[in-house]
C-alpha positions, 0 to 999 in steps of 0.5 A: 500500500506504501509503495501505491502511494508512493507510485500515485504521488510520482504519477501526480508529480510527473502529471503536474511536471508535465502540464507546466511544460506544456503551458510553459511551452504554448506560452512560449509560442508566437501567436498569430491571429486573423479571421478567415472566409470559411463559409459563405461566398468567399469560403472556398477561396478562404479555405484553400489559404487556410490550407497553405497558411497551416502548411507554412506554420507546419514548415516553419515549426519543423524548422524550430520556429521563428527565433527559436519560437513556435508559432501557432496560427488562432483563426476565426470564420468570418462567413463572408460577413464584414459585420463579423470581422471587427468582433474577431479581432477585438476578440483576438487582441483582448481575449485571444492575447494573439502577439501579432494579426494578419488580415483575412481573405479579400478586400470587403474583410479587410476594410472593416478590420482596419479601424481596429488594427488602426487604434491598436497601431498593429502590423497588417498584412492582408491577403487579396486586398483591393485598394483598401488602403486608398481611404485609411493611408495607413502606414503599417498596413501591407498587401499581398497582391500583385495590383502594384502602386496603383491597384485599381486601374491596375486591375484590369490594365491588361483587359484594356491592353488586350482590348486596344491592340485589336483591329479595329479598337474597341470604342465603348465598353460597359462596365457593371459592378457588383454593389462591395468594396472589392467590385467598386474599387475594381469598377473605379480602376476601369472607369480610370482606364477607359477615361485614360484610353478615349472609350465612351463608357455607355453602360456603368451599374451595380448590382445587389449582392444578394441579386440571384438572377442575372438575365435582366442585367445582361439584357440591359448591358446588351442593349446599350451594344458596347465592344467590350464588357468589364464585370467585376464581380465575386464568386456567386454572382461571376457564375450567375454571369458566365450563366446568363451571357451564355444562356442569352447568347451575348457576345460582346467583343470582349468580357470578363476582366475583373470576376472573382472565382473564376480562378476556383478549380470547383468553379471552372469545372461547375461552369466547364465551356461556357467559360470559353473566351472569357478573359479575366484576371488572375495571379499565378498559374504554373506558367515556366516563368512563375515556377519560383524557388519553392512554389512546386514544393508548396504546390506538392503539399498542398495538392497531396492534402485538398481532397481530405481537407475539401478545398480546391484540388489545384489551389493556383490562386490562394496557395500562393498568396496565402504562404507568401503572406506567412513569410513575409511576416516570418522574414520580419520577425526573425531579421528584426528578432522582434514582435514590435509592431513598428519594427516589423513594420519599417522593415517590412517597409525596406525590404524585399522579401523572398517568397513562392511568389518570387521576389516581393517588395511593397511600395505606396500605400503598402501595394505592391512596388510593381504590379503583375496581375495577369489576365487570363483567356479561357481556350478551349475548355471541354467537359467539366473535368477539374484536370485539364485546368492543372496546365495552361492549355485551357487557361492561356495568360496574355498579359504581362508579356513577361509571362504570356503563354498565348494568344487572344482569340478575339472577338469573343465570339470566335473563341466560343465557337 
């Protein structure tokens, strides 16, 4: 019976000994918190960066951490829903203790977490981002997006680019918008860039977020007859488009341009060839010239682990932004050796970092120093197969030359058939 005692005491002491290391352990860890689209109509794009962001905390952990510190990712489902993100990061900075905050996913999420992250005088780099900090001019906020110095015209330069080196140029456009901080400052860019090119704009609208039939808007757009047609929409309403255009049998000269989730692999094959000769934006696709040191590495990963975490199998349009995010903020911490918002900050400022996405230096406003928003042309997409969306022979990039991998097929029409 002595002896039980004795071994019950060990056992005791040895649980105790245990859960102070543990607690030694996760007090010791560097915690990074933001909000995430998990559901909603962003959650499939919010999903697939959560993926590469817990492959970054999962690589940078079995390296020893940052300074010698683990680091642990704390993260919260928005559910697409602004009037949800300033709670989260109230939550996070007073509840959660989080040593630093990263901005979620897309420019309607980011904006409303600004306030908060302002008043505390935090580091925030946000994820996919448009022109947010156009209004806040805040010298600590940072964006990963290649939109560059002057995002929103940036946007959609190189729809515009394609469109004028046709023969004969387009001379009007319609430019319709769906009624979100992304879709407005997207619309804004496109304004400035047919303003800049001489186009008479003869169609120019928004629409409801919660609009769910898109026939009517079409219908609108076509009888204004414009050469070219920007739509800057989110995931819901950018199938309700390519839907209507095609059940109606639009074709402008040109369309696309600024439509978010048609970069989605589930997207692509949901909409399969109706997609053909859309032109529309995007940010890296495996092209030989975007094959960057560790971008194929990323890509193994994450590809290996989609179908059991339910994400996009291919995840060309948020894995890379998401893990490059993570490592421009890691880069900062381990330079400075510090978690002093300011210091991470006016380094994060002078520096140029080396990411998957190449190297990435931030300029005016915390954007990009130099932009690199590809635009993308749909080319004969047949069946609703997610694999033939694994190359480029479906999706042939035109702009920037630097990266190109074809041609326009133009008009539009002509790429249909």
């Amino acid at each position: 019976m002595k002896l039980n005692r004795l071994l019950a005491g060990a056992a005791v002491l040895a649980a105790a000994t245990m859960a102070l290391t543990g607690g030694a352990s996760a007090q010791n860890e560097i915690k990074i918190g933001y909000s995430m689209a998990m559901t909603g109509g962003l959650g499939p794009n919010g999903k697939s960066a959560l993926l590469a962001q817990k492959i970054w905390e999962e690589d940078v952990n079995a390296k020893g951490g940052l300074n010698g510190r683990k680091v642990k990712l704390i993260y919260y489902d928005d559910q697409s829903n602004p009037s949800t993100v300033p709670g989260i990061y109230t939550k996070l900075l007073d509840v959660d203790k989080v040593d630093l905050v990263i901005g979620g996913y897309a420019t309607a999420m980011l904006a409303p977490a600004m306030p908060i992250v302002m008043q505390r005088k935090k580091l925030f780099i946000g994820l996919l981002g448009l022109g947010v900090n156009t209004e806040f001019n805040y010298p600590n906020y940072f964006v990963m997006i290649p939109s560059g110095p002057d995002p929103k015209p940036a946007f959609t330069k190189g729809f515009f680019d394609i469109a004028m080196a046709q023969n004969p140029k387009p001379k009007t456009v319609a430019i319709v918008a769906a009624d979100q901080e992304f879709s407005h400052n997207a619309a804004d860019g496109a304004r400035a860039n047919a303003k800049s090119l001489g186009l008479q704009v003869v169609y120019d609208k928004t629409y409801p977020p919660s609009t769910t039939d898109y026939a009517p808007i079409v219908r609108a757009i076509q009888a204004t007859n414009p050469d070219v047609v920007v739509i800057c929409s989110y995931p819901p309403d950018s199938v309700g488009m390519v839907r209507a255009i095609n059940e109606l049998g639009y074709k402008p000269k040109l369309v696309g341009g600024g439509m978010v989730g048609l970069q989605n692999t589930a997207i692509k094959a949901q909409l399969g060839p109706l997609l053909n000769g859309f032109v529309n934006y995007d940010f890296w696709l495996p092209v030989p010239k975007m094959i960057f040191p560790g971008v194929e590495d990323l890509m193994k990963k994450y590809q290996a682990r989609a179908a059991s975490e339910g994400v996009d199998p291919l995840g060309y349009y948020m894995a890379p932004q998401a893990y490059a995010q993570l490592q421009v903020l890691g880069q900062a911490v381990e330079a400075t050796k510090s978690l002093d918002d300011q210091k991470l900050a006016d380094y994060i400022r002078a520096n140029t970092f080396k990411t998957v996405l190449g190297d990435v230096k931030f300029g005016k406003g915390g954007e990009w120093a130099q932009s690199r928003v590809l635009q993308v042309q749909f080319q004969n997409v047949k069946g609703n197969g997610p694999d033939q969306f694994k190359d480029v022979k479906t999706q042939v990039v035109l702009t920037p030359p630097d990266y190109k991998s074809g041609d326009v097929v133009y008009p539009y029409e002509k790429a249909k058939q």
